[in-house]
N, C-alpha and C positions, 0 to 999 in steps of 0.2 A: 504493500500500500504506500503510494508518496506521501512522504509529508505535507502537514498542510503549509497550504501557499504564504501564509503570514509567518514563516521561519525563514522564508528568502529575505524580510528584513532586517529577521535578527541582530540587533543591536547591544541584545538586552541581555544581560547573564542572569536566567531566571535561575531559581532557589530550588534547592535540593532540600531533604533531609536533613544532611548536616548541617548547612546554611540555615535554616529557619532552627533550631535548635541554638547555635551558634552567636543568633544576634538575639533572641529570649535573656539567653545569659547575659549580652554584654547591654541587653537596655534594663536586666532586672526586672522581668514580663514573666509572671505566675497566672496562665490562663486561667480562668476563673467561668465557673457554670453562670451564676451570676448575669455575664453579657454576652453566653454563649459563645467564648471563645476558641476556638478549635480553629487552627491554622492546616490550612492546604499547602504540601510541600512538595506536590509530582505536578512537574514541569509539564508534560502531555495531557494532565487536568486539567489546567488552566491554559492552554492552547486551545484544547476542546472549546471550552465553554466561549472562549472571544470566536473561534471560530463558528460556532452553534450562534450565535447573538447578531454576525452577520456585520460588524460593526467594519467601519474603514476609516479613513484620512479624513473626510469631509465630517464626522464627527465625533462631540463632544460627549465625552459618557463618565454618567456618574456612578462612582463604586464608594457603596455604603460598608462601613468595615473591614477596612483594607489590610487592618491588621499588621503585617509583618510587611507586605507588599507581595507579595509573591502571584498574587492576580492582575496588579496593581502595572508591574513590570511587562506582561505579558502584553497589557491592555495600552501600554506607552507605546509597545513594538509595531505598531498597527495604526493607533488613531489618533490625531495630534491635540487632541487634549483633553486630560483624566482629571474631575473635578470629585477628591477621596474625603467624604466627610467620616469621621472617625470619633467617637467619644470620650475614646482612650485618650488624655492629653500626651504621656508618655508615647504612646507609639505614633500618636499625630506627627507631633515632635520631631522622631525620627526616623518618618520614611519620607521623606524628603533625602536626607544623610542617605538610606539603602539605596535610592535611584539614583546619588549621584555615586556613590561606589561603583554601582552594579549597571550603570548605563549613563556616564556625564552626557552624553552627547544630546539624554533624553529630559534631563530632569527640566526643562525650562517649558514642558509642555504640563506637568504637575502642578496641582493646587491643592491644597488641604486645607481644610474645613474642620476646625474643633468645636462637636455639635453632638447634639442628639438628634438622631436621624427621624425619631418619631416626631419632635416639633419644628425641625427645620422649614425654613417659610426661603419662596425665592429671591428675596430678599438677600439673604445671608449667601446668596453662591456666588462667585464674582465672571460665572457665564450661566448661559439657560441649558442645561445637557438635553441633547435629541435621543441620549441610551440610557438604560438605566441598566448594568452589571455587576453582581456586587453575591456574594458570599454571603448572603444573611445572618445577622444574629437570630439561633432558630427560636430564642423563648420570645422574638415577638417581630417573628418576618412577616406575617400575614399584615398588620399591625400599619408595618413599614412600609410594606409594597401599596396599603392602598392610599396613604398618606401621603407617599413620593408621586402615583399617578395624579391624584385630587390635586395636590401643592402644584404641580407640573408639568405643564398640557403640551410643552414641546418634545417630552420623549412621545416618540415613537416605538420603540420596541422596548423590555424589558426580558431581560434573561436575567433568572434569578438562580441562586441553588440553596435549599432548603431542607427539611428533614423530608424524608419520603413519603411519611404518612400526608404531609402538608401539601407536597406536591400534588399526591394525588387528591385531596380535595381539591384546591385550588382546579384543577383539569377535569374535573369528575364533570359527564351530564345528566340530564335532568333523569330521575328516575333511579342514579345509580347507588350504593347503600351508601356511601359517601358523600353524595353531593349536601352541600349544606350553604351555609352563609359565606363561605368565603367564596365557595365556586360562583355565587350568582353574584357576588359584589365584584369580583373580578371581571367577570361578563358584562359591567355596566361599562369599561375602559374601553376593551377590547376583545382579541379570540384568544381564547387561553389553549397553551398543547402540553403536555409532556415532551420536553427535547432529549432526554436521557437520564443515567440511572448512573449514579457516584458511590461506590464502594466506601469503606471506614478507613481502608489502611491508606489514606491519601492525604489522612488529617494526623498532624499532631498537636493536642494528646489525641487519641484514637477513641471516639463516640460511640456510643452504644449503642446508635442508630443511622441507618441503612439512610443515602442524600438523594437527591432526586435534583432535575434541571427543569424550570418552568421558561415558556419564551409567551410575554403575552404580546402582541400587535394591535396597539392602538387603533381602533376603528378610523380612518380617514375621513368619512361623513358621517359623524354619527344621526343613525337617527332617532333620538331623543337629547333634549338640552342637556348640557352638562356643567352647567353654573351651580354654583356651588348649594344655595337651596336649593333648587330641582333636587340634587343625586343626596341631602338630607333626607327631604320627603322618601323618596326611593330606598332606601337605608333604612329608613323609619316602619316601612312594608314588609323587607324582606326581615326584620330582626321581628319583627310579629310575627308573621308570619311560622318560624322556626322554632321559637322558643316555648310552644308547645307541639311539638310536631306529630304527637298520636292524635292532635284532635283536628278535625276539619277547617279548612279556612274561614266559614264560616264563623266559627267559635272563635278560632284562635285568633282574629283579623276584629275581635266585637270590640275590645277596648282602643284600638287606633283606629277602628272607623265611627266608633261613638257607639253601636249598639250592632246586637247578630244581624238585624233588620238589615241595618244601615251597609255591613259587610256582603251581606246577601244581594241585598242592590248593586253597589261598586263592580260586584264578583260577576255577577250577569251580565251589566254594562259591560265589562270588559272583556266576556266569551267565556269565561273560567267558570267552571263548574261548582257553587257552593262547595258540594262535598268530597274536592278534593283535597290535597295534602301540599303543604309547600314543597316540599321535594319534585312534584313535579311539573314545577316552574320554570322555565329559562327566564333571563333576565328581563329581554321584550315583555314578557307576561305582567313582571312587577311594572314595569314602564305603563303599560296599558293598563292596569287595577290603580294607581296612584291617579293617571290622568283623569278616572272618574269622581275625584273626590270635589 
C-alpha cells in the first residue's frame, strides 16, 4: 500500500513512543482521568486521521487538546495553519517549544489558545478554523463537539476521535439501540459517519476503552435556520423528547409543549405519529414538530 500522499511533505518529525514519554518527563505532565488525558504516540494514527479529515493548505483547522503535539505536528505537515486550544497551561506553554524542535520550518503556522474548549466563544481564536480535528477529551467530547459546531459556523468538516461507545452514538440512525441525543443533535450541523476504528495501544497511558473516528460534514444549505435560538428550541424537543424514552411522545413531549393535548397537536401537524418513541426520529423530524409550536 503507498503511503499517504501528505508524507511527501514531510517536514515534521512526528512523535514516537519514546518521544511522547520523553517530553511528559521533561514538562513534569502526570496525565490525569480528570481531563481525559491519554496521548497518541503512533505516527501512522495521526496520519490516518489528517488524512481521513480531508484537510489541505487552503485551511485552517482547529485541534482541541493537542496535548503533547503529536497530532498537532502531523496537522502542520499539511495545512498552513493549526489554531491548538489547550486547557493545560503547562502543555499550552510548551508545544509551541515541541514544533519548533521537531519542525522550525513549521512553527510560525501555530497558534495556541489557553482555554476551555467547552466555553471558548470566537472571539478568543485569532483566525475563524474551516476544520475542526482534534483528539477529544472523552469525559466530555460530545459536550465539545457540539459547542465548537454552534460557536463556529465556518468549519466545514469535523473529524473527531472519541471513545467508541460515543462514536457510535454520535453515527447511530434513527431506530438503532443507540441512537439517542447526541446522534440527533449532531444531525442538526450536519451528516455524521463513522470514518474508523483506533485500537488502545496507540495511546499512552493505555485506556481501557476501544476509540472510534467521527467525520461530520457541515450541511452546505441547511435547510432549517440555525441561529442560535432556533437550534435552543430544537435542543429543547429533542432533550424531551429522550428523557423519558419508554413513554410515547405524546406523554413524554406534555410538559414542553404545555399539555399531552397540546403535544398531540404539534405531533400530527408535523406527520409524526403521537404514539411513537423519540428514537425514531431523525433530526428533520424535530425540525418539523418545533416549527408547529
Amino acid at each position: 500500500m503507498p503511503e499517504p500522499e501528505i508524507r511527501a511533505r514531510g517536514s515534521a518529525a512526528l512523535l514516537g513512543p519514546a518521544d511522547v514519554r520523553a517530553l511528559a518527563q521533561r514538562f513534569d505532565i502526570r496525565p490525569t482521568k480528570q481531563r481525559g488525558q491519554n496521548f497518541v504516540h503512533d505516527a501512522n494514527t495521526v496520519r490516518r486521521i489528517v488524512t481521513a479529515a480531508g484537510v489541505g493548505p487552503a485551511d485552517t483547522v482547529l485541534e482541541v487538546g493537542p496535548g503533547l503535539g503529536s497530532l498537532t505536528l502531523a496537522l502542520l505537515d499539511v495545512v498552513d495553519a493549526v489554531v491548538a486550544v489547550e486547557i493545560d497551561p503547562v502543555l499550552a506553554q510548551n508545544l509551541p517549544r515541541t514544533v519548533a524542535d521537531r519542525a522550525p520550518g513549521l512553527v510560525e503556522r501555530l497558534s495556541v489558545v489557553t482555554a476551555d474548549a467547552l466555553r471558548i466563544t470566537a472571539a478568543e481564536l485569532p483566525q475563524m478554523p474551516t476544520a475542526l480535528v482534534a483528539n477529544l477529551p472523552y469525559n466530555v467530547a460530545v459536550p465539545v463537539l457540539l459547542h465548537l459546531l454552534a460557536e463556529l459556523p465556518t468549519i466545514t468538516v469535523a473529524m473527531v476521535m472519541v471513545q467508541a461507545e460515543v462514536a457510535d452514538r454520535l453515527a447511530a440512525e434513527p431506530g438503532s439501540r443507540v441512537y439517542g441525543v447526541p446522534s440527533v443533535k449532531a444531525g442538526f450541523f450536519g451528516s455524521v459517519r463513522r470514518a474508523g476504528a483506533v485500537g488502545t495501544h496507540v495511546f499512552w497511558p493505555v485506556p481501557r476503552v476501544e476509540s472510534g473516528l467521527v467525520r461530520i460534514d457541515r450541511f452546505p444549505r441547511p435547510a432549517w435556520p440555525t441561529d442560535t435560538a432556533y437550534r435552543r428550541r430544537v435542543f429543547a424537543a429533542i432533550d424531551a423528547a429522550f428523557a423519558q424514552r419508554r413513554k410515547t411522545l405524546r406523554a413524554a413531549l406534555a410538559s414542553w409543549a404545555g399539555s399531552p393535548a397540546e403535544a398531540e397537536r404539534r405531533l400530527l401537524a408535523a406527520g409524526i405519529a403521537p404514539t411513537a418513541r423519540g428514537e425514531t426520529l431523525d433530526t428533520a423530524a424535530f425540525v418539523r414538530l418545533v416549527d408547529q409550536a
